[in-house]
N, CA, C and O atoms as a MOPAC input file, in Angstrom:
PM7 MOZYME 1SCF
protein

 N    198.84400 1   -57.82700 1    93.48900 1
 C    200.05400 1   -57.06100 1    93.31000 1
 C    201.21500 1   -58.04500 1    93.16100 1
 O    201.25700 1   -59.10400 1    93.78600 1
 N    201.99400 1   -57.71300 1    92.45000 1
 C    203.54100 1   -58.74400 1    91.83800 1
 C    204.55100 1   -58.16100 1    92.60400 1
 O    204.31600 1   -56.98700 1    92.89200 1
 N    205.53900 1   -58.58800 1    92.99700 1
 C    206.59400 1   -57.99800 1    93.58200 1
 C    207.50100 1   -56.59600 1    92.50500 1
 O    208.26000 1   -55.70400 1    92.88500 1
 N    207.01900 1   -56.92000 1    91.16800 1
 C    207.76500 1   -55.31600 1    90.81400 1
 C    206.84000 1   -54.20800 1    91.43200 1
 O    207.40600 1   -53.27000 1    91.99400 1
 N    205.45400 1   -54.23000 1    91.37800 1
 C    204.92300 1   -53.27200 1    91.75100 1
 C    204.86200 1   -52.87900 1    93.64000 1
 O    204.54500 1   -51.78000 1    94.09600 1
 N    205.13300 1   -53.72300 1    94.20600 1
 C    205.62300 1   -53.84800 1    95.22500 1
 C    206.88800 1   -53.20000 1    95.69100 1
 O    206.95800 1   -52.12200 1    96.28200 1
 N    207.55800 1   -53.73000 1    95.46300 1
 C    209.21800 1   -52.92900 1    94.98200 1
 C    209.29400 1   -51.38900 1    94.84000 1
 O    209.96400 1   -50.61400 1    95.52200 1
 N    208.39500 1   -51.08800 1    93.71900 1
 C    208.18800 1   -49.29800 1    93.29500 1
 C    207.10600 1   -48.94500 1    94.22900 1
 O    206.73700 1   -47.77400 1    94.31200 1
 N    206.58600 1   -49.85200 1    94.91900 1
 C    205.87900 1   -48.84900 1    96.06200 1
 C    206.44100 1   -48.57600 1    97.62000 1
 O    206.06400 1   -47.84600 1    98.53700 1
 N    207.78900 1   -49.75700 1    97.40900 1
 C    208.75000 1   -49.54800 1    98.84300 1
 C    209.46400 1   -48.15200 1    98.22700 1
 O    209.86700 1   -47.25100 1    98.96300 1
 N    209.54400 1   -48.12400 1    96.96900 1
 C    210.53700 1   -46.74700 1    96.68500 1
 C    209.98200 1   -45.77200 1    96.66000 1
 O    210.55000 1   -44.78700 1    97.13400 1
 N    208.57200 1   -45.63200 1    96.06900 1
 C    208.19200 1   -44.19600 1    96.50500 1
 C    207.62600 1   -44.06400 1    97.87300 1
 O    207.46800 1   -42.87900 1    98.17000 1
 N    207.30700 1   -44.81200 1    98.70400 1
 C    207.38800 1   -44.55700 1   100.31900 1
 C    209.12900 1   -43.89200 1   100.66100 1
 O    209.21700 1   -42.81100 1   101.24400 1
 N    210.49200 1   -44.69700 1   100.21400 1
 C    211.52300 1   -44.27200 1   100.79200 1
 C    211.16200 1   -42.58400 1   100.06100 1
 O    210.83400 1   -41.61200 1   100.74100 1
 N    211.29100 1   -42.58300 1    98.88900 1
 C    211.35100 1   -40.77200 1    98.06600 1
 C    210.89000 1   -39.97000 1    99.27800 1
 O    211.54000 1   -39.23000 1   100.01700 1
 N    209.43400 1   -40.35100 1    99.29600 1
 C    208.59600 1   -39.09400 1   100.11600 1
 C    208.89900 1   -38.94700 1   101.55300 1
 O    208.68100 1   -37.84500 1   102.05600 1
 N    209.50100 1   -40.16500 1   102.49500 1
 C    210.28400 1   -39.93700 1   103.40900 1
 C    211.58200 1   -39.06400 1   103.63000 1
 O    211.90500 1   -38.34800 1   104.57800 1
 N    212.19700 1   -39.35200 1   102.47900 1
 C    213.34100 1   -38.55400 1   102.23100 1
 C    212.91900 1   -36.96500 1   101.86100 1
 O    213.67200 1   -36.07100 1   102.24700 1
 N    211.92400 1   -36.69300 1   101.24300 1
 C    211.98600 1   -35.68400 1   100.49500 1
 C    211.24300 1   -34.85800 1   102.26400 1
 O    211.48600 1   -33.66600 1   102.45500 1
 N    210.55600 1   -35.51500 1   103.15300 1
 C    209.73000 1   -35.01000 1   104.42800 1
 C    211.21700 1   -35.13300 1   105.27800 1
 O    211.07700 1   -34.89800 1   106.47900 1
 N    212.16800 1   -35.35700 1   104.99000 1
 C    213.33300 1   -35.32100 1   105.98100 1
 C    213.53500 1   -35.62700 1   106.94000 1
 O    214.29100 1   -35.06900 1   107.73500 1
 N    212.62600 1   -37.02700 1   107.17700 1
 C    212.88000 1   -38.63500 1   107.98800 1
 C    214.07800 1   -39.41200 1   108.16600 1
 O    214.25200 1   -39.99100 1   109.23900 1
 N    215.04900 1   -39.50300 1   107.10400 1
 C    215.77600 1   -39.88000 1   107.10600 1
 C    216.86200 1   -39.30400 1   106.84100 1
 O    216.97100 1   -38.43100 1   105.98000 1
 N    218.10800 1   -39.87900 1   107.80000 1
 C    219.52900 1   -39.20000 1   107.80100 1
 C    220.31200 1   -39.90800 1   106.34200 1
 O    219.96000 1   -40.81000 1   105.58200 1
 N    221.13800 1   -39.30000 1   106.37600 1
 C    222.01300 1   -39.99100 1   105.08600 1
 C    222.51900 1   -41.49700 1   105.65300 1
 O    222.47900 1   -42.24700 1   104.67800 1
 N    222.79000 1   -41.93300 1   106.35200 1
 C    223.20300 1   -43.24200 1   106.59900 1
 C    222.57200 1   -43.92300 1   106.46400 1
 O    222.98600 1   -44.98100 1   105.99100 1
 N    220.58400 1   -43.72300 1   106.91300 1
 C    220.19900 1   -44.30500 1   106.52300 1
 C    219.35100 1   -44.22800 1   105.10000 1
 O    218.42500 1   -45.02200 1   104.93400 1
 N    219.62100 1   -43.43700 1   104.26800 1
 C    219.49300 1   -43.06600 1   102.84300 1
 C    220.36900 1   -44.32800 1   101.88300 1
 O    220.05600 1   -44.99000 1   100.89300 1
 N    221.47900 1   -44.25700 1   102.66500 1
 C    222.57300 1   -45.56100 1   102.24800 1
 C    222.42700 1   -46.48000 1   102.13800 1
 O    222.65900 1   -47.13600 1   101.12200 1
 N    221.87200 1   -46.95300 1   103.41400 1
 C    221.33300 1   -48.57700 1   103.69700 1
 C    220.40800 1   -48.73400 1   103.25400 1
 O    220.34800 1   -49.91400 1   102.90800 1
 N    219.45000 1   -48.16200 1   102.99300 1
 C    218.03700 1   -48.30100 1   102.14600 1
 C    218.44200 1   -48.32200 1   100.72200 1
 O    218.01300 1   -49.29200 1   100.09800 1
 N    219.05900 1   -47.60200 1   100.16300 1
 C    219.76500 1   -48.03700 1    98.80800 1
 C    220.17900 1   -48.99400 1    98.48000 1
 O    219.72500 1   -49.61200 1    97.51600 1
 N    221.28700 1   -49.43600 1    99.28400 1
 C    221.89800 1   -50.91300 1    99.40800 1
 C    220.89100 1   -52.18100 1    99.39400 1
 O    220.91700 1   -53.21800 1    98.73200 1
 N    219.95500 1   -51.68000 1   100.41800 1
 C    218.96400 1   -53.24900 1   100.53600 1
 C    217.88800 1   -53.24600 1    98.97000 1
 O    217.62100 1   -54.24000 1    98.29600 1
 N    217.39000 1   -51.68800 1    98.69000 1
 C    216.95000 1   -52.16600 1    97.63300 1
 C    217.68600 1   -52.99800 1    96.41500 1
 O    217.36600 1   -54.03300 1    95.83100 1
 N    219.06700 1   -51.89600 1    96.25100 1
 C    219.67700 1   -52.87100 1    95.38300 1
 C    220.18000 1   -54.42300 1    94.95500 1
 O    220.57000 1   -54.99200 1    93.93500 1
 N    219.85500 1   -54.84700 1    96.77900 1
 C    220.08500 1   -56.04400 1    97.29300 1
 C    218.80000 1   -56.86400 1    96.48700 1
 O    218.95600 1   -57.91800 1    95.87000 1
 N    217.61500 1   -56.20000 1    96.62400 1
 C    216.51000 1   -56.91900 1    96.52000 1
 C    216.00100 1   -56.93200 1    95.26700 1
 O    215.40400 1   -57.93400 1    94.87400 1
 N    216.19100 1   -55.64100 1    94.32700 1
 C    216.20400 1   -55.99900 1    92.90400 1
 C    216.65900 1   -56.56900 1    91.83400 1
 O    216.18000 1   -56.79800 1    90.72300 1
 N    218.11600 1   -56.85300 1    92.56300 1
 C    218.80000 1   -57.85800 1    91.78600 1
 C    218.37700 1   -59.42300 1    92.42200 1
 O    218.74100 1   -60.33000 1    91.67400 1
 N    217.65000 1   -59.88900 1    93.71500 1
 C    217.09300 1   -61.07200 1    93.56900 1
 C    215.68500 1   -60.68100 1    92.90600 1
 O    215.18300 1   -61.72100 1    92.47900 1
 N    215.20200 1   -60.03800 1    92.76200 1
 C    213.90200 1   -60.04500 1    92.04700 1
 C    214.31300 1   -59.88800 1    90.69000 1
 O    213.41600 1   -59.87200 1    89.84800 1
 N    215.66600 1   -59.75400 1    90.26200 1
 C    216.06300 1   -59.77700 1    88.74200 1
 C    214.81900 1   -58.77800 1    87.72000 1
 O    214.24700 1   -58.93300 1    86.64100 1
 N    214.86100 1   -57.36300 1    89.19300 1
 C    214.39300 1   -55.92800 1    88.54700 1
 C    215.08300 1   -55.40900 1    88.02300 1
 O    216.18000 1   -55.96700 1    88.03600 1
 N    215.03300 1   -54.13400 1    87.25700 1
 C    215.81000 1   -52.84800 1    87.03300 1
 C    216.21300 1   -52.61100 1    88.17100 1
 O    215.69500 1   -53.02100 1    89.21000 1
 N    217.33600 1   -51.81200 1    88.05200 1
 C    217.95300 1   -51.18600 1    89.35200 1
 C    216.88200 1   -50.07500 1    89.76900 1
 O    216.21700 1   -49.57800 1    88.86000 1
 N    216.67500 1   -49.66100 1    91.05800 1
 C    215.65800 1   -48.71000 1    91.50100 1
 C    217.03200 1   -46.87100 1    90.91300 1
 O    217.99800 1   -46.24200 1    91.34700 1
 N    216.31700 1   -46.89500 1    90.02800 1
 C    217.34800 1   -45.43000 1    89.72300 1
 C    216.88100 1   -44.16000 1    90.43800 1
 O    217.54700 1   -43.12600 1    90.49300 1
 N    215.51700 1   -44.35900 1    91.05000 1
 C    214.80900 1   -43.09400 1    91.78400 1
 C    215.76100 1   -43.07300 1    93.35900 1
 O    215.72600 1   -42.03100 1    94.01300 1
 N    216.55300 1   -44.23000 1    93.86700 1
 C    217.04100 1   -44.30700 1    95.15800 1
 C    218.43500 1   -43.50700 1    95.04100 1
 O    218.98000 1   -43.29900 1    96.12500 1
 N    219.02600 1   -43.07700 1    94.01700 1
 C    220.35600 1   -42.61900 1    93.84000 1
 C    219.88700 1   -41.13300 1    93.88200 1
 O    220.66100 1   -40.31800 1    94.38300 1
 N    218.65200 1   -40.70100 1    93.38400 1
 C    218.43600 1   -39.19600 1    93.98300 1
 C    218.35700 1   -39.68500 1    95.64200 1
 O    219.33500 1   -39.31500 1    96.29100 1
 N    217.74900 1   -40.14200 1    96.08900 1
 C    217.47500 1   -40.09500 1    97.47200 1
 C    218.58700 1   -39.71600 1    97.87700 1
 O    218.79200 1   -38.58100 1    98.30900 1
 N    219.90600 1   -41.10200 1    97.74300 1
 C    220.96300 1   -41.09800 1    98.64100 1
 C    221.46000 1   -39.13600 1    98.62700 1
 O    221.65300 1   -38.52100 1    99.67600 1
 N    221.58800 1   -38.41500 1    97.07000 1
 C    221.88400 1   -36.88800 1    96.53000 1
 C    221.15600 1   -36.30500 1    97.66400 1
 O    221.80000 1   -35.86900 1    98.61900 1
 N    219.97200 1   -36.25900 1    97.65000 1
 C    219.37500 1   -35.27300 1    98.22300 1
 C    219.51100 1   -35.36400 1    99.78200 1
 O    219.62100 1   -34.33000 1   100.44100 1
 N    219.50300 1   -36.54600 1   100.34500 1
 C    220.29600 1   -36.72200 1   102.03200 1
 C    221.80900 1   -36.28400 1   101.85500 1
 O    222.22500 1   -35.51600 1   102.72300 1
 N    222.33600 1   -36.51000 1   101.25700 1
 C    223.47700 1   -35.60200 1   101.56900 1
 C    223.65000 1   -33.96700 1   101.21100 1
 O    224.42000 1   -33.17500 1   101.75400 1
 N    222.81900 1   -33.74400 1   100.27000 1
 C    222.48800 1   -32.52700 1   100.12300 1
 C    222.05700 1   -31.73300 1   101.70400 1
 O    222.67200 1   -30.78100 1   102.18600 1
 N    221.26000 1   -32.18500 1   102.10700 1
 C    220.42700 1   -31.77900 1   103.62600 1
 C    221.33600 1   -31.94900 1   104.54900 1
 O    221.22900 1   -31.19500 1   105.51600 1
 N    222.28000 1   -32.77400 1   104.56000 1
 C    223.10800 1   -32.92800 1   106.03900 1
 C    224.33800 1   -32.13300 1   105.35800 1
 O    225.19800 1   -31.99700 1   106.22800 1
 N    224.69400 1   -31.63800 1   104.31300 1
 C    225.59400 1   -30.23600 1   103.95300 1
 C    225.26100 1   -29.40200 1   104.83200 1
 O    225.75500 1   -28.27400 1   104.83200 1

């Protein structure tokens, strides 16, 4: 396994956490942040599946 595929498997672990309602929006935030942190040193695509996450935690704590 390479670190992109690595990467998209830390994100669909965060999705399905989020979507099972594990996580609060704050930490919906910070998990966004660090991925974004980490795809730009892995000089990935931005993770675009984490910007629903952050939507849908704030959706739930509405």
């Amino acid at each position: 396994m390479n670190e992109e595929q690595a990467f998209k498997n830390i994100v669909v672990i965060v999705m399905r956490a989020q979507k099972a309602g594990l996580l609060e929006l704050h930490e919906a935030v910070a998990i966004n942040e660090s991925l974004q942190k980490v795809s730009d040193a892995l000089k990935l695509a931005p993770p675009q599946q984490t910007a629903a996450v952050v939507g849908e935690a704030a959706q739930a704590q509405a």
